[in-house]
C-alpha positions as CSV (number, residue, x, y, z in Angstrom):
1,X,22.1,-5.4,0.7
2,X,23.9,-6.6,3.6
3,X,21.2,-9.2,4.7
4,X,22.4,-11.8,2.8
5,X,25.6,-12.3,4.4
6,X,23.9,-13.1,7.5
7,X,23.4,-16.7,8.4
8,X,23.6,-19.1,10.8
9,X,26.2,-21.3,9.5
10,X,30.0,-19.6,9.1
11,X,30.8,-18.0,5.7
12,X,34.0,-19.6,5.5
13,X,32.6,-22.9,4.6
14,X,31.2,-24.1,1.6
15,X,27.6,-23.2,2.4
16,X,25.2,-20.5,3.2
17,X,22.7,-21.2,5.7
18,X,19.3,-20.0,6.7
19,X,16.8,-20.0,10.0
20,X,13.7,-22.2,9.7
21,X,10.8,-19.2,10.5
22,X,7.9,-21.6,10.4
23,X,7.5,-21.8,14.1
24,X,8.2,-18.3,14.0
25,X,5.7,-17.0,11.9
26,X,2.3,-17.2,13.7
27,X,3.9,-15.7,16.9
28,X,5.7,-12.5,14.8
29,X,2.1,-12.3,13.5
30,X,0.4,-12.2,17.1
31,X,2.9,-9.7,18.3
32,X,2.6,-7.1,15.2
33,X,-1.2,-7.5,16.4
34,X,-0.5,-6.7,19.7
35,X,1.7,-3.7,19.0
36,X,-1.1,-2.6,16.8
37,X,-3.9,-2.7,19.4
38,X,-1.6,-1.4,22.9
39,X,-0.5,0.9,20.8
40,X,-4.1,2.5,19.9
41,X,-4.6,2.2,23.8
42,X,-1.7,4.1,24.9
43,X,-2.2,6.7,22.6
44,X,-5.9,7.1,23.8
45,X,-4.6,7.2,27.3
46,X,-1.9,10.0,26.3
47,X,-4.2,12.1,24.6
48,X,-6.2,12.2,27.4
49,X,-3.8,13.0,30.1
50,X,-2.6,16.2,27.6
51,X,-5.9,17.5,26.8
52,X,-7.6,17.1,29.6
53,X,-9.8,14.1,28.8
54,X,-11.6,11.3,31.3
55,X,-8.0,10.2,32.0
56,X,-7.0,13.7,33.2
57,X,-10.3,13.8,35.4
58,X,-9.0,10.9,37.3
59,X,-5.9,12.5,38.1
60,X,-7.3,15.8,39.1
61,X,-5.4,18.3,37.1
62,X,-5.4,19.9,33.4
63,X,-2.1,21.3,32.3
64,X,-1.6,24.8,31.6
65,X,1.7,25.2,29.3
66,X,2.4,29.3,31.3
67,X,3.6,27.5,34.2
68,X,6.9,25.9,35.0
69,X,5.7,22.9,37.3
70,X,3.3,21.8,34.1
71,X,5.6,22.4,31.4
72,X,8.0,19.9,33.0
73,X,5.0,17.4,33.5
74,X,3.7,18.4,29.3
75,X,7.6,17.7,28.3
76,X,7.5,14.1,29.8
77,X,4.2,13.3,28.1
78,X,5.2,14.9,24.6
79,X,8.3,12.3,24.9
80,X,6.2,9.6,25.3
81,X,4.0,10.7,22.6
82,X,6.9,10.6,20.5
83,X,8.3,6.9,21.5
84,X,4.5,5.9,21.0
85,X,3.8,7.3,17.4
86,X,7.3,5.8,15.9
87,X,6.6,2.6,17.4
88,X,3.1,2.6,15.7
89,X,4.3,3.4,12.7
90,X,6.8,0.6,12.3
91,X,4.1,-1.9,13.9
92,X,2.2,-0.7,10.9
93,X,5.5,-1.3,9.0
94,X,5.8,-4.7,10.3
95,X,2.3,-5.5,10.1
96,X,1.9,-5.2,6.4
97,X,5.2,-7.0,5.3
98,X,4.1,-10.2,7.3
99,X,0.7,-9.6,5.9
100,X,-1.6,-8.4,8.8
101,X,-2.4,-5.1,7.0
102,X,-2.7,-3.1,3.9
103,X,-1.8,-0.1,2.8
104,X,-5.4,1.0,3.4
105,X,-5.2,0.6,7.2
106,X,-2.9,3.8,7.0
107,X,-4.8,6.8,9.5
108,X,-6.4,9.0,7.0
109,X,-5.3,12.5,6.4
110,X,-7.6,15.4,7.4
111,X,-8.9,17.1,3.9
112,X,-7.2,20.2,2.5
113,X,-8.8,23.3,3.0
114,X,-8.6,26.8,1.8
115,X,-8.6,28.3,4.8
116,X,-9.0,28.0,8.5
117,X,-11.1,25.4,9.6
118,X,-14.7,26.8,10.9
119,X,-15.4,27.6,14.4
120,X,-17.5,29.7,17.3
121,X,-19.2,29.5,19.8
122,X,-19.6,32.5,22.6
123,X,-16.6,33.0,24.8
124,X,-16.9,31.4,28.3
125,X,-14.1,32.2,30.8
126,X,-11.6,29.3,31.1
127,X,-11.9,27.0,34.3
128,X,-9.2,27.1,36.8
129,X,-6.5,25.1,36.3
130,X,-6.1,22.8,39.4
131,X,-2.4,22.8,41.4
132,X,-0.1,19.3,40.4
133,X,-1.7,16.7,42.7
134,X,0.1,16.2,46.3
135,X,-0.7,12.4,45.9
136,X,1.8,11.8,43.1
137,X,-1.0,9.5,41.1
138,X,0.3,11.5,37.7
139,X,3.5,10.6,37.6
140,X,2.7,7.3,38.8
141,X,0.9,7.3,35.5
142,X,2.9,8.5,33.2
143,X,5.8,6.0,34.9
144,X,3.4,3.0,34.4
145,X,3.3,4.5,30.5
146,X,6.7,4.4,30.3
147,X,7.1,0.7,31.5
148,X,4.0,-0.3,29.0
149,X,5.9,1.5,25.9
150,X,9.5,-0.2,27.3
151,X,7.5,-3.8,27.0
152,X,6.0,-3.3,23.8
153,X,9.1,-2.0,22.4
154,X,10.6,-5.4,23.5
155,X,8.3,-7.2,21.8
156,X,8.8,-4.8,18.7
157,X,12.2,-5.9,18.3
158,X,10.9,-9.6,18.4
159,X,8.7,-8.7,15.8
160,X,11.4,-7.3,13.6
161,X,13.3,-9.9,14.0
162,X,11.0,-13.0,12.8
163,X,10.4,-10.7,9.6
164,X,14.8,-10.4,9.3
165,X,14.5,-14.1,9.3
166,X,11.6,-14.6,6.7
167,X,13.3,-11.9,4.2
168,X,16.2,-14.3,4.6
169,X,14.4,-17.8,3.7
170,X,12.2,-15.6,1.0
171,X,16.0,-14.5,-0.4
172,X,17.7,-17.5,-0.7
173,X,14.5,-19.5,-2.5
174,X,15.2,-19.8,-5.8
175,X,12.0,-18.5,-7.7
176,X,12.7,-15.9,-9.5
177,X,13.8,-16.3,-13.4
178,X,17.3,-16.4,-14.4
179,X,16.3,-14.6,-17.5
180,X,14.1,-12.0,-17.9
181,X,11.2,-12.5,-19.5
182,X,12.6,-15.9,-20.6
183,X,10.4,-18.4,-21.9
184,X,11.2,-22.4,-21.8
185,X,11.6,-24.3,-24.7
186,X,12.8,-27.8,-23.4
187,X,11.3,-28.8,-20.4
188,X,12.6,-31.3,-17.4
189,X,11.7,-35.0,-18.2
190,X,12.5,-37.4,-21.1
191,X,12.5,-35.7,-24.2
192,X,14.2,-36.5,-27.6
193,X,18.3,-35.6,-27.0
194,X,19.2,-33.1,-29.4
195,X,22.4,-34.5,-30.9
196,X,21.4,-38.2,-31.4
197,X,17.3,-38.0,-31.3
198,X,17.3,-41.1,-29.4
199,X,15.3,-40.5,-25.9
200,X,16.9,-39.0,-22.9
201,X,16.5,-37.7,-19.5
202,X,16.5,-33.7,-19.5
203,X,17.6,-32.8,-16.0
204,X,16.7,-28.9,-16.4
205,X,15.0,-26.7,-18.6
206,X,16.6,-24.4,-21.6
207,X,15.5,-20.8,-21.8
208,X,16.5,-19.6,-25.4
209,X,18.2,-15.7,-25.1
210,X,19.8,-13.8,-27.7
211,X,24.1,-14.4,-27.0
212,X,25.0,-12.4,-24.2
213,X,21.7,-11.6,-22.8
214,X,22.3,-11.6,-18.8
215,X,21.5,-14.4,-16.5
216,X,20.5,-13.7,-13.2
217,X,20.9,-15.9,-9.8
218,X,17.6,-17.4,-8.7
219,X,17.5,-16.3,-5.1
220,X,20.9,-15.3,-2.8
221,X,23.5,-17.7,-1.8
222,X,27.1,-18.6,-2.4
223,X,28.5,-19.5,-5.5
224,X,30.5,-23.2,-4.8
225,X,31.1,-23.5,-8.6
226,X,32.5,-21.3,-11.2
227,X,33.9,-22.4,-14.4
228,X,33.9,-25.1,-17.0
229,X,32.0,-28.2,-16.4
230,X,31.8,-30.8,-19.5
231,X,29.1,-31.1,-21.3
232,X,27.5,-27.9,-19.1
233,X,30.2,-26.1,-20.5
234,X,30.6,-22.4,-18.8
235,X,28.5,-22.9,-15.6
236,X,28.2,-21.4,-12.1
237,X,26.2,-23.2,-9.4
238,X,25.1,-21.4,-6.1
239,X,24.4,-22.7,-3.2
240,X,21.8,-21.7,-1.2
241,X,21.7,-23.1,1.9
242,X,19.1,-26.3,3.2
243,X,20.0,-28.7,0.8
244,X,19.3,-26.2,-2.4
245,X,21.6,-25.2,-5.7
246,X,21.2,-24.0,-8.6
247,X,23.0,-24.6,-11.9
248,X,23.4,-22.4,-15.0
249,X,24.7,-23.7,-17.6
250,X,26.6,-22.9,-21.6
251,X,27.2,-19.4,-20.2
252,X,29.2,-17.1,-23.0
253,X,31.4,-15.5,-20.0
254,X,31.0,-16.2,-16.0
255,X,31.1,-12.6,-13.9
256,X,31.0,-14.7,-10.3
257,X,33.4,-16.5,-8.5
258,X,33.8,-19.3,-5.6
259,X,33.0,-18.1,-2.8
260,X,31.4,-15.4,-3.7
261,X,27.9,-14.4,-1.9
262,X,25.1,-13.2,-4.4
263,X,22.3,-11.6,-4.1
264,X,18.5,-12.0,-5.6
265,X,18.8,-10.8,-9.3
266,X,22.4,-10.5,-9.1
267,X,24.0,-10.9,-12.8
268,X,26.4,-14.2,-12.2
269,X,27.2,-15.1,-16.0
270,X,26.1,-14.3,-19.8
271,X,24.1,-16.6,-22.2
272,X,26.1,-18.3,-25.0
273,X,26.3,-21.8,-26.5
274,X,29.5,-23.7,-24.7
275,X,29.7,-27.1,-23.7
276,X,27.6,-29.4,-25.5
277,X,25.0,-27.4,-26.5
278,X,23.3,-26.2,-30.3
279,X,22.8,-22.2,-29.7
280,X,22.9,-20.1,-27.6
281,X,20.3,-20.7,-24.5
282,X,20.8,-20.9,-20.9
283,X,20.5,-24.6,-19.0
284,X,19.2,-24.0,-15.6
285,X,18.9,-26.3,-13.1
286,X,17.7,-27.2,-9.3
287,X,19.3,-29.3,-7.2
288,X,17.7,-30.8,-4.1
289,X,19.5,-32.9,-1.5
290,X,22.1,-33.1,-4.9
291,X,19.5,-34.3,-7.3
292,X,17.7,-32.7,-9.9
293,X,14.5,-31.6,-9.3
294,X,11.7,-29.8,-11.7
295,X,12.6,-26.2,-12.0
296,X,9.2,-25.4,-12.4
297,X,7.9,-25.8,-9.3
298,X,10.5,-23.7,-7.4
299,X,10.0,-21.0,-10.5
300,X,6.1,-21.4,-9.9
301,X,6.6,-20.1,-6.1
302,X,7.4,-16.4,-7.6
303,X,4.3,-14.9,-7.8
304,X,5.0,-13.1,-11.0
């Protein structure tokens, strides 16, 4: 995906940036709302005006597709039929990725049949349809239509904007697992140091992998490191923007390089054992503010 290389900072520097959407979040929500509900309005109103409902009574006129002046009139409202039903369906879009709606809000489909639907009734001559009003009101309606879809369309693109922004911060959060499936065997804290069994300060976690096995960045960012760091022997570090990196370390073989922008997922090395390490595992790390904070907690943030 492209979305990744989007940020507010320039990608020529040394680190990838992302927009704060906290203020942003609670009026996105109120606008996917309000798309929701004008929407369902308009639509009412449209429906009327074509079938010849309450709102069509007010106007003075039923259309009747045989003649020309009404077919031109029938064409205008079909169009904005058309504007109104996509820009329902991505409010409904919207809606459910910022959490407003489920998939169960979705209009339900009319049942299958194996046939025509039944019907009857005795057959009544069909009223006269009435000439296009002198007064103008109609169009006057269907313009203020137009200028109501226009305005929430606006505030659509607001909308799809705010959830841009929170697909970035969600992407370049590092809580997803560099290994899949990986389970921790030495955790962050003092422990007992593997080489001399005196205590020592463990400033990451090791997830144990079979040699080889792929390891995956932790959310999107740029890669500021790539290569051989002591005792962290093959390691890439990412940066990811806010005061966040992560650091992976003994890799067997690195497959990213400085510079480079990754992606959620993205395979950035290999396990193996190098640096000062006793088989092979990966060491992963986060760094806050450039100090080593529990992975854990940023792992714990995944939802899986």
């Amino acid at each position: 995906m492209a979305l990744m290389i989007v940020s507010t900072g320039t990608l020529a520097g040394s680190r990838l940036r992302t927009v704060h959407v906290g203020t942003f979040a609670a009026i996105a929500a109120a606008v996917a709302v309000m798309l929701l509900v004008g929407g369902a309005a308009l639509g009412l109103r449209v429906a009327e005006l074509r079938a010849g409902g309450p709102g069509a009574a007010t106007t003075g006129m039923l259309l009747d597709p045989s003649r020309p002046e009404h077919r031109a009139v029938i064409d205008r409202v079909g169009a904005l039929s058309g504007r109104l039903m996509r820009l329902e369906g991505e409010a409904l879009r919207l809606a459910r990725q910022l959490g407003l709606a489920t998939a169960g809000d979705s209009r339900s489909e009319p049942a299958a049949t194996d046939g025509p639907t039944p019907s009857g009734g005795p057959f009544v001559a069909p009223l006269a349809t009435p000439a296009l009003p002198a007064n103008d009101s109609f169009d006057n309606d269907l313009a203020r239509l137009g200028r109501e879809l226009a305005r929430l369309e606006a505030n659509f693109v607001l909308v799809a904007e705010a959830a841009l922004l929170e697909d970035l911060d969600r992407m370049a959060f590092p809580s997803r697992a560099p290994i899949a499936g990986g389970r921790v065997s030495s955790g962050f804290g003092n422990r007992r140091d593997p080489f001399t069994h005196a205590l020592a300060r463990h400033t990451g976690i090791d997830m144990p992998a079979a040699y080889g096995t792929p390891i995956l960045a932790s959310a999107g960012g740029r890669v500021r490191f790539s290569g051989y760091r002591s005792a962290y022997g093959r390691t890439v570090e990412i940066d990811h923007g806010k005061g966040l990196v992560t650091r992976y370390g003994h890799a067997s073989r690195l497959l990213v390089h400085v510079g480079d922008v990754v992606l959620p997922g993205q395979k950035i090395a290999a396990v193996g054992s190098s640096g000062r390490s006793t088989g092979p595992h990966l060491h992963f790390e986060v760094l806050r503010q450039g100090r080593q904070v529990e992975p854990r907690l940023y792992l714990a943030r995944s939802g899986g």
